[in-house]
mmCIF file of the N, C-alpha and C atoms, coordinates in Angstrom:
data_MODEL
# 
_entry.id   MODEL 
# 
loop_
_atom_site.group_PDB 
_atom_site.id 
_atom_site.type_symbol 
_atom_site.label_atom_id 
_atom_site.label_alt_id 
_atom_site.label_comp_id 
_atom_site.label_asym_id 
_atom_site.label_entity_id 
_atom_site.label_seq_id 
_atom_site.pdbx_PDB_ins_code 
_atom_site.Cartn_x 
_atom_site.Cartn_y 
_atom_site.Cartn_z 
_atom_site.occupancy 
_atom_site.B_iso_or_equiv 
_atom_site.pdbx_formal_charge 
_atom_site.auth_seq_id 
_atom_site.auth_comp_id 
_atom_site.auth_asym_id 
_atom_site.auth_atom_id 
_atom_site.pdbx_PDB_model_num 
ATOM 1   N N  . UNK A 1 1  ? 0.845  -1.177 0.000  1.00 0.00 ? 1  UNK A N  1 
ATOM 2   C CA . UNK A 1 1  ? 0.000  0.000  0.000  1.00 0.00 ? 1  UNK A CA 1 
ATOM 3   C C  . UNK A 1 1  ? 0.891  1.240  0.000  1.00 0.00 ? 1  UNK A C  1 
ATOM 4   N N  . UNK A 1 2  ? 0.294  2.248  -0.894 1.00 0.00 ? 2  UNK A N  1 
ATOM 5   C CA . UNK A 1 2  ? 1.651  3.433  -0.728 1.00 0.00 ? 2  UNK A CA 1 
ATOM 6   C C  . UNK A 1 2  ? 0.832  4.427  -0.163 1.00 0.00 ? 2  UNK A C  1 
ATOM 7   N N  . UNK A 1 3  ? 1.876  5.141  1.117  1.00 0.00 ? 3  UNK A N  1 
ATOM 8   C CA . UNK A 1 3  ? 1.316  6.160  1.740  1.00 0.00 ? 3  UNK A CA 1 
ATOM 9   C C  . UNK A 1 3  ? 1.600  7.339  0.710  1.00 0.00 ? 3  UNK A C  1 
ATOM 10  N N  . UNK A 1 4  ? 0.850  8.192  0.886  1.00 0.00 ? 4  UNK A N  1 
ATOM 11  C CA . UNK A 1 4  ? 0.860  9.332  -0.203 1.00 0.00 ? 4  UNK A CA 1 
ATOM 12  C C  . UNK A 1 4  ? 0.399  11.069 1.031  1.00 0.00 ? 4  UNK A C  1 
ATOM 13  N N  . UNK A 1 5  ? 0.943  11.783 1.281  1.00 0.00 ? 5  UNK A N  1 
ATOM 14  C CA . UNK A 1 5  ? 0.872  13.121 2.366  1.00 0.00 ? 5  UNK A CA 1 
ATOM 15  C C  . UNK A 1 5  ? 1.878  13.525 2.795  1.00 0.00 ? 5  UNK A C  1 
ATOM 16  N N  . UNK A 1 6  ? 1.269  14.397 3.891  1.00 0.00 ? 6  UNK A N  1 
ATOM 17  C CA . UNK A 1 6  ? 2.308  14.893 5.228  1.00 0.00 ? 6  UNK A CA 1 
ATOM 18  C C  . UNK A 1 6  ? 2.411  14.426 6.590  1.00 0.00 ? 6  UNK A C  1 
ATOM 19  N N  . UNK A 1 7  ? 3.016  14.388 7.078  1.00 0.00 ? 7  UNK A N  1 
ATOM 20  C CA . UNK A 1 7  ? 2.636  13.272 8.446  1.00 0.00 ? 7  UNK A CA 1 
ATOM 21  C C  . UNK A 1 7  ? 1.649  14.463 8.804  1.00 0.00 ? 7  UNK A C  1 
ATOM 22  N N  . UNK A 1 8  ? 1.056  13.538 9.964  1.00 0.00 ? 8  UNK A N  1 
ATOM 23  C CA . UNK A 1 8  ? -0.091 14.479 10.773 1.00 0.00 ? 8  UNK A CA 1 
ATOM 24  C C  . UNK A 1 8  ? 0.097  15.067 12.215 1.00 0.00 ? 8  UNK A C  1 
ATOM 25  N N  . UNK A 1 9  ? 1.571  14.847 12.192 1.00 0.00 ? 9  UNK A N  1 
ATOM 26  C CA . UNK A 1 9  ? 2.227  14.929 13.611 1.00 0.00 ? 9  UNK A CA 1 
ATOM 27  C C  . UNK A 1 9  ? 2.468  16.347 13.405 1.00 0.00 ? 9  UNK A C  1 
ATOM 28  N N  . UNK A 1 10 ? 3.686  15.904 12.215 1.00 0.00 ? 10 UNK A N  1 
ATOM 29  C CA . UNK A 1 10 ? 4.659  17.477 12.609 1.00 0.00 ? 10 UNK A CA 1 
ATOM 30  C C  . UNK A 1 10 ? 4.059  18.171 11.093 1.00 0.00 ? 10 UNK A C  1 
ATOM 31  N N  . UNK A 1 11 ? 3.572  17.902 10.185 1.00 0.00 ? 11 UNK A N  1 
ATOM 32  C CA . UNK A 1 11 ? 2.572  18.348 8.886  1.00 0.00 ? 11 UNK A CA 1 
ATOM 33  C C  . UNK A 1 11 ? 3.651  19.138 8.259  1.00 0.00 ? 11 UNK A C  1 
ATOM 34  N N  . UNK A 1 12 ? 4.689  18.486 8.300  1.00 0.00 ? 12 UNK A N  1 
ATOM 35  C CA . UNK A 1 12 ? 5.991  19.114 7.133  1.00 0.00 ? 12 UNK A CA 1 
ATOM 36  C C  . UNK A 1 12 ? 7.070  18.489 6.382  1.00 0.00 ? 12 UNK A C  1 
ATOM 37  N N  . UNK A 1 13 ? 7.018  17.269 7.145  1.00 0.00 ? 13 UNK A N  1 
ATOM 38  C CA . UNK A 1 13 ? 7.498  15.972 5.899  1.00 0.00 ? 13 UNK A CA 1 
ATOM 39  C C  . UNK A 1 13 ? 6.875  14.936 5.614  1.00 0.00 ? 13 UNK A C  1 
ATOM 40  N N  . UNK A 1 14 ? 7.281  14.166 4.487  1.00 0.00 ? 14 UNK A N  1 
ATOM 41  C CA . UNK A 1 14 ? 6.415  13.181 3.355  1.00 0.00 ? 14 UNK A CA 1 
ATOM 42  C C  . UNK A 1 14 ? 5.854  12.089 4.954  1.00 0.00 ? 14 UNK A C  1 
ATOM 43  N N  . UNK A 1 15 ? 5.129  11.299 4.445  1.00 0.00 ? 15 UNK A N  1 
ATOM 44  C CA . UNK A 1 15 ? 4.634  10.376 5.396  1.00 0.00 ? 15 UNK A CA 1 
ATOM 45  C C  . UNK A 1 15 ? 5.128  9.557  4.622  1.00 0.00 ? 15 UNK A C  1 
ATOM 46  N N  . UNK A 1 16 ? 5.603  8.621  6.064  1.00 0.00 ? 16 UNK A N  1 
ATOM 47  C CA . UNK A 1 16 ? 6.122  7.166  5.267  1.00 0.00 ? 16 UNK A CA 1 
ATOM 48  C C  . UNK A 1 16 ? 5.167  5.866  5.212  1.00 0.00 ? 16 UNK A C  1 
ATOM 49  N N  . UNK A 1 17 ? 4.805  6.249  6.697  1.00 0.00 ? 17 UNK A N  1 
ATOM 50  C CA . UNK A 1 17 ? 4.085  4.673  7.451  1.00 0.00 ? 17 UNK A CA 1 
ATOM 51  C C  . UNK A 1 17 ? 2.721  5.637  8.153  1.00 0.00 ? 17 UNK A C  1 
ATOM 52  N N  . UNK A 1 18 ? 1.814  4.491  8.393  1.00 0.00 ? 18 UNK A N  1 
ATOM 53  C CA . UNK A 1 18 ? 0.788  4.789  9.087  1.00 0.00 ? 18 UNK A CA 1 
ATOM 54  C C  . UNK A 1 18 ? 0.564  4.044  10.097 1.00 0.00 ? 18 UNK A C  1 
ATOM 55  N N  . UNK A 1 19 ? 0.341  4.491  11.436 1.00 0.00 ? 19 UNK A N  1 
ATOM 56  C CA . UNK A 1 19 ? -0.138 3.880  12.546 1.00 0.00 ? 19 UNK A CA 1 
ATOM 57  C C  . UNK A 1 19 ? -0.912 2.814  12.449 1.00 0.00 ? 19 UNK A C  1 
ATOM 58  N N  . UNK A 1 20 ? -0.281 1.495  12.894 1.00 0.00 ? 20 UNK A N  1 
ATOM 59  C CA . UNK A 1 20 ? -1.686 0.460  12.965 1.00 0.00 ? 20 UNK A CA 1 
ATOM 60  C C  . UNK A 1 20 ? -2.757 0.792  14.185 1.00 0.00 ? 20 UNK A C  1 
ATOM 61  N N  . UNK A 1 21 ? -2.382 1.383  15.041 1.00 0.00 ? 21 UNK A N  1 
ATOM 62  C CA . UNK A 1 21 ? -3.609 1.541  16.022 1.00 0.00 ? 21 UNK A CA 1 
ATOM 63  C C  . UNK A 1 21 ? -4.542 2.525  16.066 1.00 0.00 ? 21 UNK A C  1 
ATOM 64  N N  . UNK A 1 22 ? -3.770 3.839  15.247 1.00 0.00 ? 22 UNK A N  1 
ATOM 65  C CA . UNK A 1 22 ? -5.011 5.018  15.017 1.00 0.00 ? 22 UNK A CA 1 
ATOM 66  C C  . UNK A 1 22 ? -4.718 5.068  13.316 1.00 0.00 ? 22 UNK A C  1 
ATOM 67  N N  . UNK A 1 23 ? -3.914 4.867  12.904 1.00 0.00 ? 23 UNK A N  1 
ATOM 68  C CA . UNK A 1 23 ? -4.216 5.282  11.253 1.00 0.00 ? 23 UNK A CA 1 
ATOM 69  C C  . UNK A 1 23 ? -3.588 6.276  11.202 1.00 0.00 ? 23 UNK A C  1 
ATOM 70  N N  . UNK A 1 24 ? -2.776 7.139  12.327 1.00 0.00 ? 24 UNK A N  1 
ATOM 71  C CA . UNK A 1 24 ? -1.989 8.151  11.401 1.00 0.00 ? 24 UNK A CA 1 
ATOM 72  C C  . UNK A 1 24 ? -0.974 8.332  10.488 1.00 0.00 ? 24 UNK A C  1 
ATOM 73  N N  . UNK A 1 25 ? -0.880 8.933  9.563  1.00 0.00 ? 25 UNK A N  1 
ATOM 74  C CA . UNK A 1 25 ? 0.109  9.282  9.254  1.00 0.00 ? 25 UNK A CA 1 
ATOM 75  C C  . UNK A 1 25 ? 1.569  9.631  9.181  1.00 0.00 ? 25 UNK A C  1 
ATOM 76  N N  . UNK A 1 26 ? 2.372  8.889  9.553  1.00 0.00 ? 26 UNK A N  1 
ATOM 77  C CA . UNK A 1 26 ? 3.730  10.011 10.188 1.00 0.00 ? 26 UNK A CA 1 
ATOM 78  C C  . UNK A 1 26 ? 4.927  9.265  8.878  1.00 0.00 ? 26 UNK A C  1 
ATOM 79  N N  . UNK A 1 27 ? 5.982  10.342 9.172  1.00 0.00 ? 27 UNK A N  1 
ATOM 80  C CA . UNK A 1 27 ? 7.403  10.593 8.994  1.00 0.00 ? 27 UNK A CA 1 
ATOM 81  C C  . UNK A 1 27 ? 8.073  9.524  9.866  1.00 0.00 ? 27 UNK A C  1 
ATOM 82  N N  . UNK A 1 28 ? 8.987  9.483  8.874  1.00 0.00 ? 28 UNK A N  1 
ATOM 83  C CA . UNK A 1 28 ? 9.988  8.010  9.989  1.00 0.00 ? 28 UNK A CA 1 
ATOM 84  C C  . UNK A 1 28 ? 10.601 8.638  11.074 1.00 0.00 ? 28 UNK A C  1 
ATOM 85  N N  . UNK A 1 29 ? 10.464 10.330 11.560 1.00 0.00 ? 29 UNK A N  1 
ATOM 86  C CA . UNK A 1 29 ? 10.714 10.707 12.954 1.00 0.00 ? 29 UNK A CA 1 
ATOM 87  C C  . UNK A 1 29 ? 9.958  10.183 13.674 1.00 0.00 ? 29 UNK A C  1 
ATOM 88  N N  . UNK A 1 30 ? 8.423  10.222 13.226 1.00 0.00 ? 30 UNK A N  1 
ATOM 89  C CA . UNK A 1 30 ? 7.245  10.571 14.095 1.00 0.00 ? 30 UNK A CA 1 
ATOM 90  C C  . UNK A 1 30 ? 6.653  8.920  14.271 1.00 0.00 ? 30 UNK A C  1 
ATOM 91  N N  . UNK A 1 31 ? 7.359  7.797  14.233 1.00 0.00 ? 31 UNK A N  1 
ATOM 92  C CA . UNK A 1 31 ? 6.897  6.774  13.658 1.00 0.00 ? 31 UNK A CA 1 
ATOM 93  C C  . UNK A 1 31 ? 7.872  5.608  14.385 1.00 0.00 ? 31 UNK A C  1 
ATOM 94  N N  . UNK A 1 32 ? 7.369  4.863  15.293 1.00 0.00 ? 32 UNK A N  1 
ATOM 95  C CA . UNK A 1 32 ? 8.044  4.038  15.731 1.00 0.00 ? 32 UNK A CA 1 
ATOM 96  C C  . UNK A 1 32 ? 7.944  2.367  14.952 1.00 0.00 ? 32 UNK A C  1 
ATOM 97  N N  . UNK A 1 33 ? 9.014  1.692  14.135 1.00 0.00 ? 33 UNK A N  1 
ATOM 98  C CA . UNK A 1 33 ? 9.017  0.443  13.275 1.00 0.00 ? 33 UNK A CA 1 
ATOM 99  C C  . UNK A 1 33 ? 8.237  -0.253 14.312 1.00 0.00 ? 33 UNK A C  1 
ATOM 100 N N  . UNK A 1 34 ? 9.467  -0.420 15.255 1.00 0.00 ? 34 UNK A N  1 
ATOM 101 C CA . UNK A 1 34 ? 9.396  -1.538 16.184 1.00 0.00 ? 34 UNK A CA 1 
ATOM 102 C C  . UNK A 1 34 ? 7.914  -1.706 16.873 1.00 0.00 ? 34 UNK A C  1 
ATOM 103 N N  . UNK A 1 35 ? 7.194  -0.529 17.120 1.00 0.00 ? 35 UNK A N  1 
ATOM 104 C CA . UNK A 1 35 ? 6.266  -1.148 17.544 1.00 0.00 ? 35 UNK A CA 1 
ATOM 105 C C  . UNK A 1 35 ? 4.790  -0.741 16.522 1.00 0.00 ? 35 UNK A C  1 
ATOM 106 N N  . UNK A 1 36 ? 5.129  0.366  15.871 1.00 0.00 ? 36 UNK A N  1 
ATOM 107 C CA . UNK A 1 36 ? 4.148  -0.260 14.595 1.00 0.00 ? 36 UNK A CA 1 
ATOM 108 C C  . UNK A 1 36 ? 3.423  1.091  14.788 1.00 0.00 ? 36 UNK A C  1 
ATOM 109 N N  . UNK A 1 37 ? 4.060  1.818  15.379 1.00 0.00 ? 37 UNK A N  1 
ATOM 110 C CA . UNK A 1 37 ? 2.703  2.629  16.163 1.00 0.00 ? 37 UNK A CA 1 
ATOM 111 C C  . UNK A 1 37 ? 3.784  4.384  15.610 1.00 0.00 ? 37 UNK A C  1 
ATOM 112 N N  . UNK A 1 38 ? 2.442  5.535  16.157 1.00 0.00 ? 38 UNK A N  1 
ATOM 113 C CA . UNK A 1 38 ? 3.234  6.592  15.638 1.00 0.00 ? 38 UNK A CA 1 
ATOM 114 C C  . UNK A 1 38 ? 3.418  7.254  17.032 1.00 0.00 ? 38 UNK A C  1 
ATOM 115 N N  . UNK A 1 39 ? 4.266  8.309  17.014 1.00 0.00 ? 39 UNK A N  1 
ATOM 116 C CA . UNK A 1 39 ? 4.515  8.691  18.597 1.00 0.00 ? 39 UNK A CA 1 
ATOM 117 C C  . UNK A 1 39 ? 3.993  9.003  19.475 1.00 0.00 ? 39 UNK A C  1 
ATOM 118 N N  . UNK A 1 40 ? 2.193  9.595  18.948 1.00 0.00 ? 40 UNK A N  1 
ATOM 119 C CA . UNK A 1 40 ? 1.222  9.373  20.051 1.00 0.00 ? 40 UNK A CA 1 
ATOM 120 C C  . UNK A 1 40 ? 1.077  8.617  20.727 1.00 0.00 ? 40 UNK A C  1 
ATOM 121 N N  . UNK A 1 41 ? 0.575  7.266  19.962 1.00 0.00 ? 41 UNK A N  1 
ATOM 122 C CA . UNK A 1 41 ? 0.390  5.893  20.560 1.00 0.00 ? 41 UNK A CA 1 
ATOM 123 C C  . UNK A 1 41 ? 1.275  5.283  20.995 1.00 0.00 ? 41 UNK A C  1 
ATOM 124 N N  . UNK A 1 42 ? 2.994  5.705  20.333 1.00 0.00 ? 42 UNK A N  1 
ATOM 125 C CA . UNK A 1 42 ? 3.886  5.084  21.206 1.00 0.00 ? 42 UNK A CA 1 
ATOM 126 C C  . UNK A 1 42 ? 3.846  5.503  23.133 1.00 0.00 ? 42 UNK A C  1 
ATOM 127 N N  . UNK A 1 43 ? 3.569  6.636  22.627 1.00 0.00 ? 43 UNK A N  1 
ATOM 128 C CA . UNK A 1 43 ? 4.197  7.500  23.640 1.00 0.00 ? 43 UNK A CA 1 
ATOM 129 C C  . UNK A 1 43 ? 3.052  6.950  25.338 1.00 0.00 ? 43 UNK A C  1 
ATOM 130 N N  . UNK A 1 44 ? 1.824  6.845  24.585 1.00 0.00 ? 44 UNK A N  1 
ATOM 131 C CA . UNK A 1 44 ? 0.568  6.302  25.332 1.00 0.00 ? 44 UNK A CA 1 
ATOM 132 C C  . UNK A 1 44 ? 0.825  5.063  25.457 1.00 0.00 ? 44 UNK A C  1 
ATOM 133 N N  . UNK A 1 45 ? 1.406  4.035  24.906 1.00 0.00 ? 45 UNK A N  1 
ATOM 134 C CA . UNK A 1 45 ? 1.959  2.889  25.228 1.00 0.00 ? 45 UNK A CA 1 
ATOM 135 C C  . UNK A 1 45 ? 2.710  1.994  26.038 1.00 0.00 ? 45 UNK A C  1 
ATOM 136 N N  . UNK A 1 46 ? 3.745  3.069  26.370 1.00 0.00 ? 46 UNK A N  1 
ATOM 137 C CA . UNK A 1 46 ? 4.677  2.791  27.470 1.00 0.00 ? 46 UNK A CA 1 
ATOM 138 C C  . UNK A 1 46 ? 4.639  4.340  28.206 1.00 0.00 ? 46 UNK A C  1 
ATOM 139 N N  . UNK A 1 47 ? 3.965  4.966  28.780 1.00 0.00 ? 47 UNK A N  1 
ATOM 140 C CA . UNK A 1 47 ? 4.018  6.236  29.232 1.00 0.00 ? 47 UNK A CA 1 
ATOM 141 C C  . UNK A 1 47 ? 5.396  6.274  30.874 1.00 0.00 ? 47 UNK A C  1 
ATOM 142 N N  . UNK A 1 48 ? 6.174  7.519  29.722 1.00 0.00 ? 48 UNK A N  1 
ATOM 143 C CA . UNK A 1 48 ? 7.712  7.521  30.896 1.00 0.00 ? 48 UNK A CA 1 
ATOM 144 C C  . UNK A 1 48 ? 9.000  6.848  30.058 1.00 0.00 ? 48 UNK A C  1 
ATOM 145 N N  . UNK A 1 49 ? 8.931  5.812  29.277 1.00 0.00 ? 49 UNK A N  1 
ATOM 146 C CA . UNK A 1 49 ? 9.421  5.187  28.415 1.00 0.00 ? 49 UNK A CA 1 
ATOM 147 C C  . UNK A 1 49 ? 10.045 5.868  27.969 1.00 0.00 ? 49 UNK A C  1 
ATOM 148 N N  . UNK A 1 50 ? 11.365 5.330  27.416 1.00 0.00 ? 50 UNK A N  1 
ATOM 149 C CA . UNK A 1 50 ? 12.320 6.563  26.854 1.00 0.00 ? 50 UNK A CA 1 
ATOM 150 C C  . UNK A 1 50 ? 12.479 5.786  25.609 1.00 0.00 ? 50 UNK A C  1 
ATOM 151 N N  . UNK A 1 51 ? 12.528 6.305  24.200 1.00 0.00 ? 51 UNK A N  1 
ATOM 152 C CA . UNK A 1 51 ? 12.133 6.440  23.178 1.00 0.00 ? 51 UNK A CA 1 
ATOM 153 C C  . UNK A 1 51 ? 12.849 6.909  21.958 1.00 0.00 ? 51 UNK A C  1 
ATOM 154 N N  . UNK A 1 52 ? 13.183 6.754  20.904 1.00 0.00 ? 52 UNK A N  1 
ATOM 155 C CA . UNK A 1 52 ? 14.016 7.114  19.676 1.00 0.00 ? 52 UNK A CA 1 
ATOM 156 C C  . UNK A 1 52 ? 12.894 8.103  18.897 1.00 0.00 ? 52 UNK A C  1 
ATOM 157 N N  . UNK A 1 53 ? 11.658 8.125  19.181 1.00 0.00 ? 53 UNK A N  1 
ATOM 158 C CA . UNK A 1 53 ? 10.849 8.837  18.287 1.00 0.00 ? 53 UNK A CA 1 
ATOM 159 C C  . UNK A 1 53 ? 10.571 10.273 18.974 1.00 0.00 ? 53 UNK A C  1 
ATOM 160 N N  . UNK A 1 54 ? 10.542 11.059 17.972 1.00 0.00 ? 54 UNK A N  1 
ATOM 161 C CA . UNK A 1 54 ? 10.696 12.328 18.619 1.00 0.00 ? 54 UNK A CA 1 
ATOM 162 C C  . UNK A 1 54 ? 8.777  12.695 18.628 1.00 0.00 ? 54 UNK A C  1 
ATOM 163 N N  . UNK A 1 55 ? 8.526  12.765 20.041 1.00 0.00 ? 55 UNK A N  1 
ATOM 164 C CA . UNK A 1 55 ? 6.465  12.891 20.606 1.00 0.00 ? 55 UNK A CA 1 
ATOM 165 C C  . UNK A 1 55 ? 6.228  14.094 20.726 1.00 0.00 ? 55 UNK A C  1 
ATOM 166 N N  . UNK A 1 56 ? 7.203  15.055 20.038 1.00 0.00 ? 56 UNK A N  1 
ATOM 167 C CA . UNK A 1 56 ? 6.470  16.635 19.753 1.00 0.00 ? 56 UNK A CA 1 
ATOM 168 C C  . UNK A 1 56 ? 6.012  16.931 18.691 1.00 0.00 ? 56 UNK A C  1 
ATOM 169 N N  . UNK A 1 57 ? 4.974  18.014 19.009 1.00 0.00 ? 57 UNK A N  1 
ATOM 170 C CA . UNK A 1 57 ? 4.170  18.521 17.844 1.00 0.00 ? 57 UNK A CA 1 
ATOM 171 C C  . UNK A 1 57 ? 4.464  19.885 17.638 1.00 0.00 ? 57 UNK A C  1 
ATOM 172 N N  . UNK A 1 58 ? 4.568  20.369 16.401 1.00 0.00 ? 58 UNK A N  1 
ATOM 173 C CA . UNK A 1 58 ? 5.231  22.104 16.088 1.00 0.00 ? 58 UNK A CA 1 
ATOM 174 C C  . UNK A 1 58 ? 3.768  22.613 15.760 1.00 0.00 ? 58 UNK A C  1 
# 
């Protein structure tokens, strides 16, 4: 499936992947492989968890 946008995180680079648990959109910043998820849901996932994905929004 090809993602085609802007992530919906930071809404200024291409989207790569989409969240399996909400469907968003994100950038391979905003976008964790390993767990499939984007940095919202990462971030809600393990809350405190320290993390490679950057969970701010501009």
């Amino acid at each position: 499936m090809s993602i085609s946008g802007l992530c919906q995180i930071c809404e200024s680079r291409e989207a790569q992947e989409r969240c399996t648990n909400c469907g968003t959109l994100a950038c391979e910043k905003h976008y964790d492989r390993g767990k499939g998820l984007c940095a919202d849901c990462a971030a809600q996932a393990d809350p405190g968890q320290e993390s490679d994905v950057d969970i701010h929004r501009f």
